[in-house]
C-alpha positions as CSV (number, residue, x, y, z in Angstrom):
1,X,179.0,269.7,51.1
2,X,179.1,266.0,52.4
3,X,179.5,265.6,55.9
4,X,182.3,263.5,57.5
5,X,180.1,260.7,58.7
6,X,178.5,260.7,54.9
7,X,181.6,260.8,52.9
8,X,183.5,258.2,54.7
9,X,180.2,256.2,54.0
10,X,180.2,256.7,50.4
11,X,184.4,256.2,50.7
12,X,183.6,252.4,52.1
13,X,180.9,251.9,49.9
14,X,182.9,252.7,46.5
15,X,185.5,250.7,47.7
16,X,183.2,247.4,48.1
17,X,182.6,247.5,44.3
18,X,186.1,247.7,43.1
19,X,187.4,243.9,42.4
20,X,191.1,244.0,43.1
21,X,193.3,242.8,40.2
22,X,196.5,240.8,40.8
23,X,199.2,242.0,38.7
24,X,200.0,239.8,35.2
25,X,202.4,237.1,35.9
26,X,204.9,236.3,33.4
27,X,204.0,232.7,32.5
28,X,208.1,231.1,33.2
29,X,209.3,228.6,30.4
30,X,210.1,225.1,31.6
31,X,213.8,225.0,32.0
32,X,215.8,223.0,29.2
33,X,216.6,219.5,29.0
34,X,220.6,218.7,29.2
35,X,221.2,216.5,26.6
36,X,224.8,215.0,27.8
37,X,227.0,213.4,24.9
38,X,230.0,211.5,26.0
39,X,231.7,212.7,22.8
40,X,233.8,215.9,21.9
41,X,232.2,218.7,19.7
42,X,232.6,217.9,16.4
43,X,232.4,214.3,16.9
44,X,229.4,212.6,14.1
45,X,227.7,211.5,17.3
46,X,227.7,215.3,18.4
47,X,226.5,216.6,15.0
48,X,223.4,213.6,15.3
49,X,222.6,214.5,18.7
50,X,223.0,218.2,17.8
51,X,220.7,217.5,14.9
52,X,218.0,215.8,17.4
53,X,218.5,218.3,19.9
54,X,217.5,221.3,17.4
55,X,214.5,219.4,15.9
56,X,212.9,218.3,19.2
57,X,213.0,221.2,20.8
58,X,210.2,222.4,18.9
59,X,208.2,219.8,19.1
60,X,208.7,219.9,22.7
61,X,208.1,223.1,23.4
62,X,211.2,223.7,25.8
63,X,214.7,223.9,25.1
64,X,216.9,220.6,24.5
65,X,220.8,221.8,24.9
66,X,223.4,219.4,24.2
67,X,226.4,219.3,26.6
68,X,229.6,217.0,26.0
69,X,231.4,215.3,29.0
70,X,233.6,213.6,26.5
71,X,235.7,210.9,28.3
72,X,236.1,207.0,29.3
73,X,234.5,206.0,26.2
74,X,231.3,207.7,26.9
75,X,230.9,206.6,30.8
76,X,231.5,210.3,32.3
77,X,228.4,211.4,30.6
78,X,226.5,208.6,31.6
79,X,227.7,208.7,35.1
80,X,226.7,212.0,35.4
81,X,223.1,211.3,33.8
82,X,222.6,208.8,37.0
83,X,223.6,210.9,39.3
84,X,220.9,212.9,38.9
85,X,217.6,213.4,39.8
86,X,214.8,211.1,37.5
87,X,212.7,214.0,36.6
88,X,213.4,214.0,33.2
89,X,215.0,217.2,32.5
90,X,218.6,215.1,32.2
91,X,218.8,212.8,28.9
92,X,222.1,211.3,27.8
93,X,223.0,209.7,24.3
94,X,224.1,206.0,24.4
95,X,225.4,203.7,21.6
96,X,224.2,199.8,21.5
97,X,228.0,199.5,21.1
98,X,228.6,201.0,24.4
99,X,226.4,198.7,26.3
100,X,227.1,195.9,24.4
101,X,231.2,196.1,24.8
102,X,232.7,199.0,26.2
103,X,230.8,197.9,29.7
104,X,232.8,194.7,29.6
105,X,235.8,196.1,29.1
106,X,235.7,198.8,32.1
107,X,233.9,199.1,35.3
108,X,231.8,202.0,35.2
109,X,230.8,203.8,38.0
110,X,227.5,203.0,37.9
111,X,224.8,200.4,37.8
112,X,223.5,199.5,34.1
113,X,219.5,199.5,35.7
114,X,219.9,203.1,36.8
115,X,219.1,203.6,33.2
116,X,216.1,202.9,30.7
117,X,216.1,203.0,26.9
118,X,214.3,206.1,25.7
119,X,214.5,205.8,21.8
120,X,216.9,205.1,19.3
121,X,217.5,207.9,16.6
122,X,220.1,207.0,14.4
123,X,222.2,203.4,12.8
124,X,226.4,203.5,11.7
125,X,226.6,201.2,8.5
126,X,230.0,199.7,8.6
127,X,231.5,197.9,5.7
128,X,234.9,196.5,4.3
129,X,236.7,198.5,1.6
130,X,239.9,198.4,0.1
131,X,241.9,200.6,-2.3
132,X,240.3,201.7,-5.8
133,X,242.8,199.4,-7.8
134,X,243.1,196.5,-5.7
135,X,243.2,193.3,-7.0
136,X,240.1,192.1,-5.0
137,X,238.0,194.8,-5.3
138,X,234.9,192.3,-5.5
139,X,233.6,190.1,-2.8
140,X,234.5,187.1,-4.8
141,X,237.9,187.9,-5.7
142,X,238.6,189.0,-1.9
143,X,237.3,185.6,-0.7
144,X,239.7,183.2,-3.4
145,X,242.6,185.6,-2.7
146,X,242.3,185.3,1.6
147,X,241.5,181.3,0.7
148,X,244.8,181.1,-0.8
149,X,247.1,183.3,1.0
150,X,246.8,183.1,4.4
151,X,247.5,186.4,6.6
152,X,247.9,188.1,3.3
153,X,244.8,190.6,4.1
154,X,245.5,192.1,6.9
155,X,242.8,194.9,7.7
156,X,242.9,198.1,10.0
157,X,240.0,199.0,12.5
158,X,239.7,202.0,15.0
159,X,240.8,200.0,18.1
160,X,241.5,196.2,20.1
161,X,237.8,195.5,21.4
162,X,235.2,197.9,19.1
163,X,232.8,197.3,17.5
164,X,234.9,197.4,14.0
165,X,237.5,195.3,15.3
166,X,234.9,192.7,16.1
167,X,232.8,193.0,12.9
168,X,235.8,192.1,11.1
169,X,237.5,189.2,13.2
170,X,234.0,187.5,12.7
171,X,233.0,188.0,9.5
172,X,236.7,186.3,8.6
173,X,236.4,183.6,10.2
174,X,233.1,182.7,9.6
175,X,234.2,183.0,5.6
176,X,237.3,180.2,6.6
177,X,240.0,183.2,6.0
178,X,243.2,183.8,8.4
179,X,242.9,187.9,8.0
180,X,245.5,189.3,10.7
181,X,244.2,192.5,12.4
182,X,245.9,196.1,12.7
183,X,244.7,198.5,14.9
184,X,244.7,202.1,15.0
185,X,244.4,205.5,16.8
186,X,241.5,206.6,14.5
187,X,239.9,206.0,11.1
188,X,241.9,208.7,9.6
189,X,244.8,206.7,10.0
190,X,244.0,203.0,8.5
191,X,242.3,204.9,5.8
192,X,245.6,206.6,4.5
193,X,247.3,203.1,5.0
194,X,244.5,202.1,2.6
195,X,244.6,204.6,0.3
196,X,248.4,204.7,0.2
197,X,248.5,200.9,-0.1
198,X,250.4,199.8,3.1
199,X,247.4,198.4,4.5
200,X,245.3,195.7,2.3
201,X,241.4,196.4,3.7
202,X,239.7,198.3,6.1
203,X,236.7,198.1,8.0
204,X,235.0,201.7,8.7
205,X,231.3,203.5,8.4
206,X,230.0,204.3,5.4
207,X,230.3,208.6,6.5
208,X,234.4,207.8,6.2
209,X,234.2,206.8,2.8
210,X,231.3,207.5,1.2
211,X,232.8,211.0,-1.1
212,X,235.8,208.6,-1.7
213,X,233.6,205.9,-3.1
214,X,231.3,208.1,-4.8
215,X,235.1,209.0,-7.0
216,X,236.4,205.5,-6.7
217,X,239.2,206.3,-4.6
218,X,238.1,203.0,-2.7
219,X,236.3,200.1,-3.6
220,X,233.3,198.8,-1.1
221,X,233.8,195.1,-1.3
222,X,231.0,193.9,1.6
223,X,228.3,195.7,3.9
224,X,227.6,195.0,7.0
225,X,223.6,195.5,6.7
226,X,220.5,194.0,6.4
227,X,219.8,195.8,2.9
228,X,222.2,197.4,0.1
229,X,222.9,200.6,0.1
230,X,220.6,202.6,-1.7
231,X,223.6,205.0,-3.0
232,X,225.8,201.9,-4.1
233,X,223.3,199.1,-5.2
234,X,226.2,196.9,-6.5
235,X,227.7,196.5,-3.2
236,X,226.3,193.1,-1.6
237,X,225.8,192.4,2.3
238,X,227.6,189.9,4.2
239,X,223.7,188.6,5.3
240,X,222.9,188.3,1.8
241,X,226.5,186.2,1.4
242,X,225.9,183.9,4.0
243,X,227.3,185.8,6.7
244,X,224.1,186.3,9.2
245,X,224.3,188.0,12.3
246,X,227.0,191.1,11.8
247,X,225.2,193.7,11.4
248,X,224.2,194.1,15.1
249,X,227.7,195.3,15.8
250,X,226.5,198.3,13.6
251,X,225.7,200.7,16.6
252,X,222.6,202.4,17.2
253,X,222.9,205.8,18.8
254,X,219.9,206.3,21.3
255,X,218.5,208.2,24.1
256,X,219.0,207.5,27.9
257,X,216.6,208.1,30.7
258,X,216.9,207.8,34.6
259,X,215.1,204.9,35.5
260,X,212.2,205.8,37.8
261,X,211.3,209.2,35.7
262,X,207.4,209.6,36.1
263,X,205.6,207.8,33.3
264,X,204.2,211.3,32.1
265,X,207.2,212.8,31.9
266,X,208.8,209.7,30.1
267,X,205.7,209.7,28.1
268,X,206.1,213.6,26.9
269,X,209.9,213.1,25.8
270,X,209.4,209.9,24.2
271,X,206.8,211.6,22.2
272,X,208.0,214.7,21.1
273,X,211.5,213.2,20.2
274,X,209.7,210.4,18.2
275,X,208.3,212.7,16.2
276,X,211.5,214.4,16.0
277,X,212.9,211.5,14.5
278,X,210.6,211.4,11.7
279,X,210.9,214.8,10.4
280,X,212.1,215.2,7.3
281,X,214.6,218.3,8.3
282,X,216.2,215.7,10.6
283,X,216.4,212.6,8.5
284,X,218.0,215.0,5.8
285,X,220.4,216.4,8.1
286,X,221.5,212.8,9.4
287,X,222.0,211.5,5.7
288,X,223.6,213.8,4.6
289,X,226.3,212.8,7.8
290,X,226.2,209.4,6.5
291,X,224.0,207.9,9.0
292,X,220.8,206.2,8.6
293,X,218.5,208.5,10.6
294,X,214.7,207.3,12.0
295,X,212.8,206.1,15.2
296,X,214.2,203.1,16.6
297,X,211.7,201.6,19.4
298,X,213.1,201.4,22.6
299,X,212.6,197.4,22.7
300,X,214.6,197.3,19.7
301,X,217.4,199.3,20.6
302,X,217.7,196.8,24.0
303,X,217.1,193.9,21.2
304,X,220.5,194.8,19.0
305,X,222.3,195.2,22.6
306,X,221.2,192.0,23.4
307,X,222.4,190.2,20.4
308,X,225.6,192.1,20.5
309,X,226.5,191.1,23.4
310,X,226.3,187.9,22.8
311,X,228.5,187.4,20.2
312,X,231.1,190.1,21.8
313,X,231.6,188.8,25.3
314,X,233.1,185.2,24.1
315,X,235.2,187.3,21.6
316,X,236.3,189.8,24.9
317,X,237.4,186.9,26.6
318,X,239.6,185.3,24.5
319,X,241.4,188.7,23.8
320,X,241.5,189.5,27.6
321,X,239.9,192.4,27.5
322,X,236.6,191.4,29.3
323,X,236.5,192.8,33.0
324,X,232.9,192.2,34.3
């Protein structure tokens, strides 16, 4: 039998071998990344960030959730991007559009250099269609008819000041042709005056029209791009027809950063959404919504904003609709 002194010897000496072992730690997941549309649900802009959202998150390893803010034309989900912190875990979607027009024709609450140009993701095609039977179906046909019937083509767009609207008031008068506009609530609406034949043209995106063109319900007389549709090879582009310049109102759908965000966190999200761009599950997915899906450089995407606004601001002020 050990005695006291012994055993409480032998008790302090076992217990300097033992190595303590900290208990296993759960290793916590990054929290997500808000993604803030300034659309409804629903909305193709939605669907495309939805689309982005999904893909990137596995090549980013964390969670990207989209949340709408819809409201004031897309400013309330940009304000609240700004507002807050630049650590990257707050990105907002942005059309070229919206910087290039809607900025003039509002005051946001917000300066534009709180934000930086992530990526670009996705391009709207726009074009001019009119009914399946019309008379001037072709480009040429719709050119001698407007030459020698002034006002007679009158063509609906989604609203005073967008980027439709504009598209079409300049590719008219560049082609000599007095083409009254008529506005409306939403594409849905011009299209039935189209299709019903109260309303001579329209100007839309090719996703409004495309099943209707496909049965030749409507005719697409001109596109606003800088190469034919692949899907309708017979349909020129006003570039091709002399008409430079008009496809920069065709808005880009990109990504917004806080300005200041730490270069290695920019770095990380420009990455893994770049190569979100270029998966084929995503480019599928945006296709098959009508929209030309890929990675758009972030100097580009500032390039077609640039060039926009050029050619929108005069155009804003003579409507009196430019307020900064």
């Amino acid at each position: 039998m050990l005695r006291a002194p012994l055993l409480i010897a032998f008790a302090v000496g076992l217990a300097s071998q033992i190595v303590p072992v900290a208990p296993a730690v759960a290793q916590q997941p990054e929290k997500p990344v808000r993604f803030l549309v300034g659309f409804p649900a629903g909305a193709l802009t939605d669907l495309s960030a939805r689309a982005l959202a999904s893909v990137a998150s596995r090549y980013l390893e964390q969670q990207v959730l989209v949340v709408n803010l819809p409201g004031a034309a897309g400013s309330l989900a940009i304000n609240e991007l700004v507002k807050q912190a630049p650590d990257g875990y707050t990105i907002a979607m942005m059309t070229t559009s919206y910087k290039a027009i809607v900025v003039h024709q509002q005051v946001p609450p917000f300066d534009l250099v709180e934000l930086k140009t992530l990526l670009g993701y996705a391009e709207f095609r726009q074009l001019l269609f009119v009914k399946g039977d019309s008379p001037f179906a072709k480009f040429d046909d719709l050119i001698a008819y407007g030459h020698r019937n002034p006002g007679a083509i009158k063509f609906g767009h989604s609203g005073t000041g967008t980027s439709l609207h504009l598209q079409g008031m300049l590719f008219f008068r560049s082609a000599g042709i007095d083409a009254p506009d008529i506005p409306f609530k939403g594409s849905n609406d011009y299209l039935n005056a189209v299709l019903g034949g109260h309303l001579p043209a329209g100007i839309i995106d090719i996703a409004g029209v495309r099943q209707l063109a496909r049965a030749g319900t409507v005719k697409l007389v001109v596109a606003f791009v800088a190469q034919r549709f692949p899907e309708f090879p017979d349909v020129p582009t006003a570039l091709e027809k002399g008409f430079p310049g008009l496809e920069v109102f065709n808005p880009q759908v990109a990504v917004m950063i806080r300005n200041g965000t730490p270069p290695d966190r920019m770095r990380k999200l420009h990455d893994a959404l770049k190569q979100a761009t270029e998966d084929p599950e995503f480019i599928k997915s945006l296709d098959g919504m009508g929209l030309k899906g890929g990675y758009i450089a972030p100097e580009a995407v500032d390039d077609t904003v640039s060039k926009a606004e050029a050619k929108a601001v005069p155009i804003l002020k003579e409507l009196k609709i430019y307020v900064r």
